[in-house]
Jmol script that loads the backbone (N, CA, C; Angstrom):
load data "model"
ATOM      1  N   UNK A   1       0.817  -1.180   0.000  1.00  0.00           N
ATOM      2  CA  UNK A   1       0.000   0.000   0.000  1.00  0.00           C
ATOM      3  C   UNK A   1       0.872   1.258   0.000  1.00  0.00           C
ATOM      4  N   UNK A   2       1.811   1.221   0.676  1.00  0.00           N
ATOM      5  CA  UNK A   2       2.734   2.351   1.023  1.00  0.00           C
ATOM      6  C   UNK A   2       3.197   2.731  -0.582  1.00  0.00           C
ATOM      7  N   UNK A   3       3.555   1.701  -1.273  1.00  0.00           N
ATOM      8  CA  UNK A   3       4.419   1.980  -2.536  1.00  0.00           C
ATOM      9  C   UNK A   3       2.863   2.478  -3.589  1.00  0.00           C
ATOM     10  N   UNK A   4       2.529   2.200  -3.595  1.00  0.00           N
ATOM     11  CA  UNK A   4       0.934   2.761  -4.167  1.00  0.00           C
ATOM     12  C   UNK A   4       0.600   3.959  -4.269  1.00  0.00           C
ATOM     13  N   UNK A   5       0.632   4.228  -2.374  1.00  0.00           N
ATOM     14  CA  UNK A   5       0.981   5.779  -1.840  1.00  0.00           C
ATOM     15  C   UNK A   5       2.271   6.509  -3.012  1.00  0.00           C
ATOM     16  N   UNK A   6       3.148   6.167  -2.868  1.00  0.00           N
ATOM     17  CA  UNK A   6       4.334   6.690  -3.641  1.00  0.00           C
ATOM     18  C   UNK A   6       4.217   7.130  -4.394  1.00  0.00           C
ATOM     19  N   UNK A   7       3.400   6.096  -5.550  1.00  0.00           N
ATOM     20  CA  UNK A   7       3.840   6.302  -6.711  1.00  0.00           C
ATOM     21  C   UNK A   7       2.977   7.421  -7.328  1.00  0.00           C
ATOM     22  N   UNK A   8       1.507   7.583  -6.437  1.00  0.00           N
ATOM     23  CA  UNK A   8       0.638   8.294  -6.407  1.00  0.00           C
ATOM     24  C   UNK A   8       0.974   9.847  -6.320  1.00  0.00           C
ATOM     25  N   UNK A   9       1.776   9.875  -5.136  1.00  0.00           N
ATOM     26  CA  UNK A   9       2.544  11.469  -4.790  1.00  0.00           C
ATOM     27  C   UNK A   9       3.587  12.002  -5.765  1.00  0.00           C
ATOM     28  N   UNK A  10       4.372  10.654  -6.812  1.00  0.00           N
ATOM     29  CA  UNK A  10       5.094  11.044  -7.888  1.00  0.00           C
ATOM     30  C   UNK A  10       4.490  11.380  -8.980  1.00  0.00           C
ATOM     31  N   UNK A  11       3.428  10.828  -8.964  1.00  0.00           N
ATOM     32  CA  UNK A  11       2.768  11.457 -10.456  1.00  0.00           C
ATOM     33  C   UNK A  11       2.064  12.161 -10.474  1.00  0.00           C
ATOM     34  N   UNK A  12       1.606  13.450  -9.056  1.00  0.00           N
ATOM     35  CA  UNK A  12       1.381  14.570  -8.718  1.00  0.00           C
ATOM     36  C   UNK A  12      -0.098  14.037  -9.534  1.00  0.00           C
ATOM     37  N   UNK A  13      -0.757  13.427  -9.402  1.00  0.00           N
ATOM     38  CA  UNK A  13      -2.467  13.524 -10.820  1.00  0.00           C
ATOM     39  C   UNK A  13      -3.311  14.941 -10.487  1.00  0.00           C
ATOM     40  N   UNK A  14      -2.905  15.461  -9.675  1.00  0.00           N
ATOM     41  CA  UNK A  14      -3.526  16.692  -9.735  1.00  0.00           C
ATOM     42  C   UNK A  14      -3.081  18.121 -10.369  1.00  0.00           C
ATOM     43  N   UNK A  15      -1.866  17.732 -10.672  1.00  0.00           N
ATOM     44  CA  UNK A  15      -1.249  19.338 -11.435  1.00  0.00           C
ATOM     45  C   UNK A  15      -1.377  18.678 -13.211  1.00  0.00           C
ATOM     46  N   UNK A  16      -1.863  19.676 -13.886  1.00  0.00           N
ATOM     47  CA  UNK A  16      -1.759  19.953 -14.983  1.00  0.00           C
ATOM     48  C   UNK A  16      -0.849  20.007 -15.907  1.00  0.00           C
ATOM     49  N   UNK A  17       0.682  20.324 -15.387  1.00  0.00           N
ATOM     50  CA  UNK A  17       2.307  20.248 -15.707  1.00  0.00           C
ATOM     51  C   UNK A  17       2.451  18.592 -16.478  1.00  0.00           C
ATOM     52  N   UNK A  18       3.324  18.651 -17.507  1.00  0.00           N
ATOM     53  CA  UNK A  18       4.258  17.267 -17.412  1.00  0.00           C
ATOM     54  C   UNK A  18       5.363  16.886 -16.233  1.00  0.00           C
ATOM     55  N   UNK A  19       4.856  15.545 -16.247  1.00  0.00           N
ATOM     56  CA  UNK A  19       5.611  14.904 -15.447  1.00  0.00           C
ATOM     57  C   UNK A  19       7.112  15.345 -15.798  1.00  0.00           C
ATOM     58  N   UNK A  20       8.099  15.368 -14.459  1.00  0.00           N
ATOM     59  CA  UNK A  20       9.606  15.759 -14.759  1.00  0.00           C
ATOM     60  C   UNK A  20      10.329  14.648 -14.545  1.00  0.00           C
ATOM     61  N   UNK A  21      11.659  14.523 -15.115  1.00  0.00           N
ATOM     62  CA  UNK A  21      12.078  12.629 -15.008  1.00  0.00           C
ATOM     63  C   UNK A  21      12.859  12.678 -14.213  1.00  0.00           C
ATOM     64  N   UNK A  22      12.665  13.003 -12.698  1.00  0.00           N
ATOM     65  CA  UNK A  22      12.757  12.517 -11.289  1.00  0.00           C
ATOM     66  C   UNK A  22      11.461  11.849 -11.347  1.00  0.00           C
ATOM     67  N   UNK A  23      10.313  12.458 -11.444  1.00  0.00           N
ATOM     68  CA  UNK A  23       8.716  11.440 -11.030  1.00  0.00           C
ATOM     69  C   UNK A  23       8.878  10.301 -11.684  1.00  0.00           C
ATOM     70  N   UNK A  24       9.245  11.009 -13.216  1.00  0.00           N
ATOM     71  CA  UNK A  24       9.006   9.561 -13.860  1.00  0.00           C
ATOM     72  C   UNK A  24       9.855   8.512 -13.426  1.00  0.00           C
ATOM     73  N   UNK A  25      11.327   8.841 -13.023  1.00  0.00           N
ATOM     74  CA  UNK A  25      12.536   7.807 -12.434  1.00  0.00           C
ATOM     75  C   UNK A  25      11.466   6.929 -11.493  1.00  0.00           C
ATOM     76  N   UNK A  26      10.843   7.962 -10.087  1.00  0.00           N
ATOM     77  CA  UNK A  26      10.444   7.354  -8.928  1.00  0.00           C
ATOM     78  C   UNK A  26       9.274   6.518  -9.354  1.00  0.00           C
ATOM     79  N   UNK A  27       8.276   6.624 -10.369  1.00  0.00           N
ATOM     80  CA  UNK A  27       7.309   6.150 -11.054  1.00  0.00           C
ATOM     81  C   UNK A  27       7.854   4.691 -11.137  1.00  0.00           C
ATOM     82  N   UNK A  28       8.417   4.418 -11.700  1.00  0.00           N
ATOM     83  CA  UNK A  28       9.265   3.788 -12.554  1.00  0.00           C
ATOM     84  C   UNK A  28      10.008   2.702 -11.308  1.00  0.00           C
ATOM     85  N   UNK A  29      10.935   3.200 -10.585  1.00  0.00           N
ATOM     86  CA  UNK A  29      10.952   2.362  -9.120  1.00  0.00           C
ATOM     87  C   UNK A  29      10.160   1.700  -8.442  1.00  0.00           C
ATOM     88  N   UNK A  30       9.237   2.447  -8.363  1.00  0.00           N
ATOM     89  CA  UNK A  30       8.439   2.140  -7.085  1.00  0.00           C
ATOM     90  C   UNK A  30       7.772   0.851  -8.217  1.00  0.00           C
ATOM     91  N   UNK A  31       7.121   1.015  -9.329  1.00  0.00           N
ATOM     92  CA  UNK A  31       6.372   0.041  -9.699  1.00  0.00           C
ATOM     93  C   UNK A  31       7.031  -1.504  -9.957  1.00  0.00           C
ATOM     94  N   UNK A  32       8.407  -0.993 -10.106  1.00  0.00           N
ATOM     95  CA  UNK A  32       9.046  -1.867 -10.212  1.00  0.00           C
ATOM     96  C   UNK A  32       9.776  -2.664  -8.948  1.00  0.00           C
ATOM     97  N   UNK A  33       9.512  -2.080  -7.985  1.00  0.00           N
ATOM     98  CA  UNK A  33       9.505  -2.766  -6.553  1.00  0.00           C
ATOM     99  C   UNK A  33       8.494  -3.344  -6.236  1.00  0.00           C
ATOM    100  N   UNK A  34       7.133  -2.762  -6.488  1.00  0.00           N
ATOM    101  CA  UNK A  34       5.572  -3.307  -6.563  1.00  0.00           C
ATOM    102  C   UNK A  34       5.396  -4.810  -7.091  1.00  0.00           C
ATOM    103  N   UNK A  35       6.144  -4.870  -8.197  1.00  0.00           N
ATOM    104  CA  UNK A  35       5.837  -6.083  -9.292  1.00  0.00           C
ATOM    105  C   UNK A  35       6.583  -7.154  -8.842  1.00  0.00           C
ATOM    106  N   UNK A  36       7.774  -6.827  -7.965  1.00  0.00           N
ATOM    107  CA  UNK A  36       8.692  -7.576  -7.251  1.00  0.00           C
ATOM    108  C   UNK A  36       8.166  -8.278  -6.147  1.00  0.00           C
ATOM    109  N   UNK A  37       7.584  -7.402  -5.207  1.00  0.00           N
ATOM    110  CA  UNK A  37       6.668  -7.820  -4.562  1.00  0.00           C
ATOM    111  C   UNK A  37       5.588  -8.810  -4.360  1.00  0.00           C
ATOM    112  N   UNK A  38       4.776  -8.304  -5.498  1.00  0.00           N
ATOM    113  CA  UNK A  38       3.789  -9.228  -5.960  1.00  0.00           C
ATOM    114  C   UNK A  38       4.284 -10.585  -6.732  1.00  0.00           C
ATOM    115  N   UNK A  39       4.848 -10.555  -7.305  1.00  0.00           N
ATOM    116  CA  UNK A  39       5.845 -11.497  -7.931  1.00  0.00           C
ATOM    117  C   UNK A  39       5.821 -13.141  -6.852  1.00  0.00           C
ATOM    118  N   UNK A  40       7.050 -12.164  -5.951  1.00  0.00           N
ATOM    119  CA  UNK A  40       7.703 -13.167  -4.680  1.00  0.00           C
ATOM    120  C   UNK A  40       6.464 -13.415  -3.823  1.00  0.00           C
ATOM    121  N   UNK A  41       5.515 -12.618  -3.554  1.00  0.00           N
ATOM    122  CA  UNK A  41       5.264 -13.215  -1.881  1.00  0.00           C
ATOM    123  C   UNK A  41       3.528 -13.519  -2.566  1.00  0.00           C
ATOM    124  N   UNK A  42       2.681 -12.979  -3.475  1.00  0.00           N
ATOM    125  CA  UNK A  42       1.831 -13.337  -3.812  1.00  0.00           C
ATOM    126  C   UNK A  42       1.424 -14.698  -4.750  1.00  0.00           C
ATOM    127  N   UNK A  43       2.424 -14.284  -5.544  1.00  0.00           N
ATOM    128  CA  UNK A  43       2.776 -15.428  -6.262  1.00  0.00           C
ATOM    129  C   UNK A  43       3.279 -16.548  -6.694  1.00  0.00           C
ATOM    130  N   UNK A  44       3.890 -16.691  -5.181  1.00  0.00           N
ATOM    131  CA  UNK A  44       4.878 -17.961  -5.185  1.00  0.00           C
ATOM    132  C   UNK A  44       6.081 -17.860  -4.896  1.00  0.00           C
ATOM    133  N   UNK A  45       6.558 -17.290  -6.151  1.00  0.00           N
ATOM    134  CA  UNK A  45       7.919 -16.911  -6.583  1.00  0.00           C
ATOM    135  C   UNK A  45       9.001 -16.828  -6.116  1.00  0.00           C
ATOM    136  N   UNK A  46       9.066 -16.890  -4.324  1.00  0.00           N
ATOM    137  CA  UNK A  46       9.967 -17.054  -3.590  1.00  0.00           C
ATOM    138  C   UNK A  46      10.531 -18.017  -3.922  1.00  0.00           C
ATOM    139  N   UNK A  47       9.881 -19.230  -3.510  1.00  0.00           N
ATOM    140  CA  UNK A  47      10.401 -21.018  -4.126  1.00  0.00           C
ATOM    141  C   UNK A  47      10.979 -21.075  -5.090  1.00  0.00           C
ATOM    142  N   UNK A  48      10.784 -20.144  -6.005  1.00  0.00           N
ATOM    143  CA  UNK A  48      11.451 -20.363  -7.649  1.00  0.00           C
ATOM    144  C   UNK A  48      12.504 -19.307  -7.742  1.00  0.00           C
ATOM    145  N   UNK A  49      13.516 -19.128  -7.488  1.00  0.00           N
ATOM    146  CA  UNK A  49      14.424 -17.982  -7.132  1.00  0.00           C
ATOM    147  C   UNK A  49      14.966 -17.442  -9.094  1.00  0.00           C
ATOM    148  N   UNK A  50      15.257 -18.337 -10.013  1.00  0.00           N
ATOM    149  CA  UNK A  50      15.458 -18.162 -11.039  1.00  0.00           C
ATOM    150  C   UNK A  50      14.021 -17.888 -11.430  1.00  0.00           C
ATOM    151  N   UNK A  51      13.215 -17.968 -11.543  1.00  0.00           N
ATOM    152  CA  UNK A  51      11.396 -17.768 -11.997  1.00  0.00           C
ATOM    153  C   UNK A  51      11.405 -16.042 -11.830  1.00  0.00           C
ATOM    154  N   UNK A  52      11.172 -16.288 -10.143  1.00  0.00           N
ATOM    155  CA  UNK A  52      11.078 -14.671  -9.555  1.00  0.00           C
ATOM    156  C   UNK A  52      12.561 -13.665 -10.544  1.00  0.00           C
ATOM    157  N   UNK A  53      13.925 -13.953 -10.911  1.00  0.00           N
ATOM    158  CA  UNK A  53      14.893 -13.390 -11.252  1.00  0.00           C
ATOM    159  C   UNK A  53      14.299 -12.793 -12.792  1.00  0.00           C
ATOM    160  N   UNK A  54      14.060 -13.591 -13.395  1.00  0.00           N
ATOM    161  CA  UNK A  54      13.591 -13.779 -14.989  1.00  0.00           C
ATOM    162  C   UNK A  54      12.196 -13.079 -15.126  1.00  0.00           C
ATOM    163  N   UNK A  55      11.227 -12.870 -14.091  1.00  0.00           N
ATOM    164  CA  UNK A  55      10.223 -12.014 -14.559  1.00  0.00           C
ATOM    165  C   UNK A  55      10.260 -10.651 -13.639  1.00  0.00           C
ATOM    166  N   UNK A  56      11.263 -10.828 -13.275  1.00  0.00           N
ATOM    167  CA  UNK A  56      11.645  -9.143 -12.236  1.00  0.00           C
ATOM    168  C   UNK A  56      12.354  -9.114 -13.620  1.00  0.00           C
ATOM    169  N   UNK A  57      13.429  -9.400 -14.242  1.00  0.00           N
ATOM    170  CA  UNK A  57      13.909  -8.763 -15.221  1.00  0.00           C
ATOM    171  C   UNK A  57      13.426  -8.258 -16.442  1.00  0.00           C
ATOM    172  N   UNK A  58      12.444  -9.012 -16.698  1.00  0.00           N
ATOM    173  CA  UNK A  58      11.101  -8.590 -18.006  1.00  0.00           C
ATOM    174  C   UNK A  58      10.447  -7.415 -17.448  1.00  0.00           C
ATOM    175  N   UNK A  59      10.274  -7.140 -16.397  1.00  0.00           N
ATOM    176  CA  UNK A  59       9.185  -6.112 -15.765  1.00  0.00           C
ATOM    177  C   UNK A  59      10.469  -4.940 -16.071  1.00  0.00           C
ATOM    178  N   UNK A  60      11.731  -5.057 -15.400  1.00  0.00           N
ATOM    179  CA  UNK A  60      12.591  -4.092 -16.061  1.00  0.00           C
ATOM    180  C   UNK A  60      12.497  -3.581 -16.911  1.00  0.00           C
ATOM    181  N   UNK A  61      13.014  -4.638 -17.817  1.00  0.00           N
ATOM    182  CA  UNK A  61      13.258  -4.168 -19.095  1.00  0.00           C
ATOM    183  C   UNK A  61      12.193  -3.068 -19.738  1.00  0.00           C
ATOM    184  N   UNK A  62      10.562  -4.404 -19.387  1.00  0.00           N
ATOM    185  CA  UNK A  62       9.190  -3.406 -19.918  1.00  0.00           C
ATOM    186  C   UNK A  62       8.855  -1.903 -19.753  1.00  0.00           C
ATOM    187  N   UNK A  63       9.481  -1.708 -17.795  1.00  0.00           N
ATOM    188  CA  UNK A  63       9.080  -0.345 -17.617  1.00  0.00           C
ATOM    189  C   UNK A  63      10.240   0.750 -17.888  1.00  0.00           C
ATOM    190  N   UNK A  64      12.008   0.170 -18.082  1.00  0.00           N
ATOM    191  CA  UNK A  64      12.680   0.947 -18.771  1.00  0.00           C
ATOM    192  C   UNK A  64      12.466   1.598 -20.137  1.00  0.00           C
ATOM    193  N   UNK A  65      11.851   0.838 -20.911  1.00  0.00           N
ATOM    194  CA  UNK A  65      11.159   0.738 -21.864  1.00  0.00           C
ATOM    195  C   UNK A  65       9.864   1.723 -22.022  1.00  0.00           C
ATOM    196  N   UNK A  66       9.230   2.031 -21.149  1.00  0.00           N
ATOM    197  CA  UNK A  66       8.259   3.146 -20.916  1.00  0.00           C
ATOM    198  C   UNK A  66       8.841   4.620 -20.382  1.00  0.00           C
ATOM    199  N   UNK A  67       9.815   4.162 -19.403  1.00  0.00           N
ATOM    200  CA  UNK A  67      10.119   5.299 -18.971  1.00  0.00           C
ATOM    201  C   UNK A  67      10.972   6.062 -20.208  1.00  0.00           C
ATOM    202  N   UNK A  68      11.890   5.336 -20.821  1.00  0.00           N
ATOM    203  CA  UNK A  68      12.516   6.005 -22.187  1.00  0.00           C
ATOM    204  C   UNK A  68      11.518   6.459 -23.186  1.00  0.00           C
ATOM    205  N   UNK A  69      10.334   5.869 -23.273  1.00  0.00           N
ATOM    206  CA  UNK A  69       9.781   6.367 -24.288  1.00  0.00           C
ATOM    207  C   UNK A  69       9.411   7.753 -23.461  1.00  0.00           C
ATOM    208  N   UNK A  70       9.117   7.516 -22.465  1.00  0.00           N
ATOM    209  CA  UNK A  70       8.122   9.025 -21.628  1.00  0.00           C
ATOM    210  C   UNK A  70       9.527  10.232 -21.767  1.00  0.00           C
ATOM    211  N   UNK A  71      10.387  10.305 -21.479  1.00  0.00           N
ATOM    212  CA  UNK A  71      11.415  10.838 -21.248  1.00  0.00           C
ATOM    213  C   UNK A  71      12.262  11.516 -22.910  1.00  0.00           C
ATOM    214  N   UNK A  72      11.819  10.369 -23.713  1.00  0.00           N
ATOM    215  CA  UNK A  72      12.207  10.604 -25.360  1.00  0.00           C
ATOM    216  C   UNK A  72      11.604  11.717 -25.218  1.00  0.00           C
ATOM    217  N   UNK A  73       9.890  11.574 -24.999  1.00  0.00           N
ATOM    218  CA  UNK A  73       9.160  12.446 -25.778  1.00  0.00           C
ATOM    219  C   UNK A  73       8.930  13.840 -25.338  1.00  0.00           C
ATOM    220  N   UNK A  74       9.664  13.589 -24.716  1.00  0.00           N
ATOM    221  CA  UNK A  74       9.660  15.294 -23.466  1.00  0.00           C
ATOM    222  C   UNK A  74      10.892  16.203 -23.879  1.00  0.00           C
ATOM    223  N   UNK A  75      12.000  15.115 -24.742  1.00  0.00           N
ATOM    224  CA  UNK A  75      13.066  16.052 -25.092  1.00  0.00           C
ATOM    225  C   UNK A  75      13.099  16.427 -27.162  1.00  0.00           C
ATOM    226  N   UNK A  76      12.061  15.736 -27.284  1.00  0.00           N
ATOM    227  CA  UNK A  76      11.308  15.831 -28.697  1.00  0.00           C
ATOM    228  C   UNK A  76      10.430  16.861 -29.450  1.00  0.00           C
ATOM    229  N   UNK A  77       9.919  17.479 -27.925  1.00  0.00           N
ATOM    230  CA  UNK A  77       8.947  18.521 -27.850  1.00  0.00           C
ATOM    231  C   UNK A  77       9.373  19.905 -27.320  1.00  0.00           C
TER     232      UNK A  77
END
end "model"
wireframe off; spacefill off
backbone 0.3
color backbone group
């Protein structure tokens, strides 16, 4: 819940501004600690230590992958 909280206070949803890429960095962390989370202790994933390694690293990759695009398009404009 706490990281929820977080990620909530980083993406300010109430100001009108673009996001700046500190939020998006912390955006980007936190969800990716979230997915880790959920991963290991909801899903098993503890037991499977290579399982949990291999889809924490896809979730990487995916949200590096967002955050570059968010961050492209801010220095595009």
């Amino acid at each position: 819940m706490a990281l929820t909280i977080a990620m909530t206070i980083a993406a300010d949803v109430r100001a009108d501004s673009k996001l700046g890429d500190l939020a998006v960095l912390a955006i980007v962390v936190a969800a990716a600690l979230k997915a880790r989370i959920i991963l290991s202790r909801y899903l098993g994933l503890s037991c499977a230590p290579g399982a949990l390694t291999a889809f924490t690293a896809t979730v990487v990759v995916l949200l590096a992958a967002v955050a570059f695009s968010f961050l492209a398009s801010a220095f595009l404009h």
